[in-house]
Every structure is written in C-alpha cells, then in structure tokens.
C-alpha positions as CSV (number, residue, x, y, z in Angstrom):
1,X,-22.9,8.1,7.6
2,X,-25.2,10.6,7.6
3,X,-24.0,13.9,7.0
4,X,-24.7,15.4,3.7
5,X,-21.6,15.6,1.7
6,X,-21.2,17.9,-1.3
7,X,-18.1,17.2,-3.5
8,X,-20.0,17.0,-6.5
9,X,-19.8,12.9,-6.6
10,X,-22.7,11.1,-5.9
11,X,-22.7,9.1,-2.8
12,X,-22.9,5.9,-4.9
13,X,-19.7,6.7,-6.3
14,X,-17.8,8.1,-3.5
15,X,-18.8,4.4,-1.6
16,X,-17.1,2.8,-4.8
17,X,-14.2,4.6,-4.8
18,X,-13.8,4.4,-1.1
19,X,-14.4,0.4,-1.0
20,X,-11.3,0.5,-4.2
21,X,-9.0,2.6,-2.1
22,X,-10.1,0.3,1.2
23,X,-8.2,-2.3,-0.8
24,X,-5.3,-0.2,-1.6
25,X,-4.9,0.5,2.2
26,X,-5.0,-3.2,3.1
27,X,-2.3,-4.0,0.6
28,X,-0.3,-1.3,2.0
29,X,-0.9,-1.8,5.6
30,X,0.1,-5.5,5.0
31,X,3.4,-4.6,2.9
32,X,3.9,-2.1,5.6
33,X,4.0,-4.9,8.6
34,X,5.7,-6.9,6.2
35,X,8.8,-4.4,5.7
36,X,8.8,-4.0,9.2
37,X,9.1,-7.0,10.1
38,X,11.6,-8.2,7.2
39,X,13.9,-4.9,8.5
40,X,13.6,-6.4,12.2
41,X,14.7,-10.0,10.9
42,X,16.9,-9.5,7.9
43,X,20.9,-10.3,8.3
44,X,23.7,-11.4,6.3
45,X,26.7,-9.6,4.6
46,X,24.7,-6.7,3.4
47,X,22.7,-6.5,6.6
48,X,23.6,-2.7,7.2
49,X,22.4,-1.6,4.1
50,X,19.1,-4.5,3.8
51,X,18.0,-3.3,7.2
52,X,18.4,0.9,5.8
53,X,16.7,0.3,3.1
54,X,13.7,-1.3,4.4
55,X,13.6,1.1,7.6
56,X,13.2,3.7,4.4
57,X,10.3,2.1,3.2
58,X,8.9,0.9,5.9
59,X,8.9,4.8,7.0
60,X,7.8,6.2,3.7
61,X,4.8,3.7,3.6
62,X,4.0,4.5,7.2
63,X,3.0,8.2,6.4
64,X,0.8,7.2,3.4
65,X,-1.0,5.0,5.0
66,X,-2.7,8.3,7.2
67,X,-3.1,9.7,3.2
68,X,-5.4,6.9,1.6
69,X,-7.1,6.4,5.3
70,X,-8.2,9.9,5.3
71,X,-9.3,10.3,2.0
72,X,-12.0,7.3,2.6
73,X,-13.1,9.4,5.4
74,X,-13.6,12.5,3.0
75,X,-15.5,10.3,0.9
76,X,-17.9,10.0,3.9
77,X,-17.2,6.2,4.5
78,X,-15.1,4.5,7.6
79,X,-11.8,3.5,6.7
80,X,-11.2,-0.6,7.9
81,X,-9.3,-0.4,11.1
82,X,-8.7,-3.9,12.2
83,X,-6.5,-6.5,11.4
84,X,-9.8,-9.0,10.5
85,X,-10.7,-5.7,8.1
86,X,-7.3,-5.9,6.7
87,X,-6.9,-9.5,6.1
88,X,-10.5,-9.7,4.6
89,X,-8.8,-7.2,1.6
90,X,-5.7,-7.9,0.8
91,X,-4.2,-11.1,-1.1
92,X,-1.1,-10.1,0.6
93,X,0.4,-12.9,2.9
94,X,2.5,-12.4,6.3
95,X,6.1,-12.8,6.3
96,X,8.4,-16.0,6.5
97,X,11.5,-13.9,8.7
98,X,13.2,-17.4,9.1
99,X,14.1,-16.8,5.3
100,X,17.3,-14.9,3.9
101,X,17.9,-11.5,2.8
102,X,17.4,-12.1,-1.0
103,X,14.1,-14.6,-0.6
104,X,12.2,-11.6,1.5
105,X,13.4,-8.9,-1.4
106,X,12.3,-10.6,-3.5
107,X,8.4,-11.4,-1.5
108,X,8.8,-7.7,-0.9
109,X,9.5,-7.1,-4.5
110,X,6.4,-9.2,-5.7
111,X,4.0,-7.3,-2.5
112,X,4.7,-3.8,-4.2
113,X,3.8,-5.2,-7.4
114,X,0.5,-6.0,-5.7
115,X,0.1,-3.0,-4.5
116,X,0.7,-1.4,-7.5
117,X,-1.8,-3.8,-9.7
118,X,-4.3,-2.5,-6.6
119,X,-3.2,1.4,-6.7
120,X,-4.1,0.7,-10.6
121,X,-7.3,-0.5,-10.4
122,X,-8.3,2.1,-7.8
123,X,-7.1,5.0,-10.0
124,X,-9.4,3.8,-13.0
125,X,-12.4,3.3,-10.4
126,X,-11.7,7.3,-9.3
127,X,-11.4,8.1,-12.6
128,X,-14.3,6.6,-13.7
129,X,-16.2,8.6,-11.2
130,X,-14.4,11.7,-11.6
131,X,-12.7,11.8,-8.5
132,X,-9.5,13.4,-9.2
133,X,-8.3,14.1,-5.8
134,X,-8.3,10.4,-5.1
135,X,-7.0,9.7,-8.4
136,X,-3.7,12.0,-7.9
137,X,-3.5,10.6,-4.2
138,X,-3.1,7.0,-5.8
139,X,-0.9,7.9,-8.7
140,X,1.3,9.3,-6.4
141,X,1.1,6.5,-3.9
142,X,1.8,4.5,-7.8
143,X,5.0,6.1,-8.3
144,X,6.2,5.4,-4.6
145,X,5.4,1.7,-4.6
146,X,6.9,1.3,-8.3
147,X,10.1,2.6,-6.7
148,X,9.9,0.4,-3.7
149,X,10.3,-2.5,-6.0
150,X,13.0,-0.9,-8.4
151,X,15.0,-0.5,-5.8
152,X,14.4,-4.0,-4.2
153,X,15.3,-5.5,-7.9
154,X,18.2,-3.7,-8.5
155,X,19.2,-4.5,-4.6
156,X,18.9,-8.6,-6.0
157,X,20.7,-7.5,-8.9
158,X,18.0,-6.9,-11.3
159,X,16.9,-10.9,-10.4
C-alpha cells in the first residue's frame, strides 16, 4: 500500500505483525466454518444443548473475525479474503459432520487450542514490535478461544 502511515511502528514491523495476525484470522475463520458446520450436523441425546452451544460460538467467533481483519488493515496491509488465502495459513482441517457429538467436541476442542497456540505467538510478535493495540485485540481474542474449549471439555466431561 502506499499511503504513508504514522502509528509510530515502522512499516517492517507493522507487515510482521499483520502477516502473525493473518494466521490468527485463518485459524479462526477455519474454526468458525467448522462450528458452523458441526452445529448444522450435530445430533444425539444432548442435541438441544450441542447445537446452543456451538450456535454461541459460532456467533461470538463470527464478530471477531471483522476485529483481527480490520486491524491488518490498520496496519496498512490487505487482510487474506479467500478460501485459497485461508487454507494456505491455517493447519486447521475441515470437518468430518458424519461423526458424533463427542468426536466433533472434541476436534473442536483441539481447533481452539490451535487457535490459541496461534493468538500466542501473534501477541509476542506485537509485542515484540510494540504494538499494543494488536496485542490487547489478541489477548482478548485469547481469553475467548480458551473459553471455547473449557466449555467444550467440561461439555465431554472434562475428557
């Protein structure tokens, strides 16, 4: 891009960050589709309260998605758009929705762990370049994901 950005980081570091929180979006995105999907397919005896719980996450993860896209763009670089984009960053595979409740909590559990490993290493790349703002954006983003899996494991029972 060519417009002159002043935020105090250099550009070099404000491409870094944005290429770490590119990652963290593809994750996201991915886990995003992937609790979609799993609340479209899940059933069994719990089914009212499997497919509630993963509408609320889906939801939640939905809105933050807007959050870590935007903030690339305030860094000055393009945020990926495209499934290719996406599947180029994440390690995150696409759903199995022939499998039962507790096997796609638990792939769900395991995603958000991803996710959070990701949202980890992005918050020591901002930090590293002093970007706070995109720092506190991923700590926050942190917290949400860590209790996205708590509640999956204590859903299976703490399994």
């Amino acid at each position: 891009m060519n417009a002159t950005i002043k935020t105090g980081l250099p550009k070099a570091d404000r491409a870094e960050v944005a290429n770490a929180l590119s990652k963290a979006l593809a994750d996201s995105f991915q886990v995003y589709l992937k609790v979609h999907g799993y609340h479209w397919n899940v059933r069994g005896e719990n089914f009212f309260s499997a497919h509630n719980l993963l509408e609320q996450q889906y939801t939640e993860i939905w809105a933050a998605l807007d959050d870590l896209a935007e903030r690339i763009r305030a860094l000055g670089e393009y945020a990926p758009q495209s499934h290719a984009a996406f599947a180029n960053l994440t390690s995150i595979k696409d759903g199995d929705a022939s499998q039962d409740w507790e096997a796609m909590f638990r792939e769900l559990m395991r995603d958000h762990e991803t996710v959070i490993a990701t949202l980890r290493d992005t918050i020591k790349v901002a930090s590293d370049a002093e970007d706070e703002s995109t720092a506190d954006l991923c700590t926050q983003r942190l917290a949400a994901h860590e209790k996205h899996a708590w509640m999956l494991r204590s859903t299976l029972g703490g399994k």
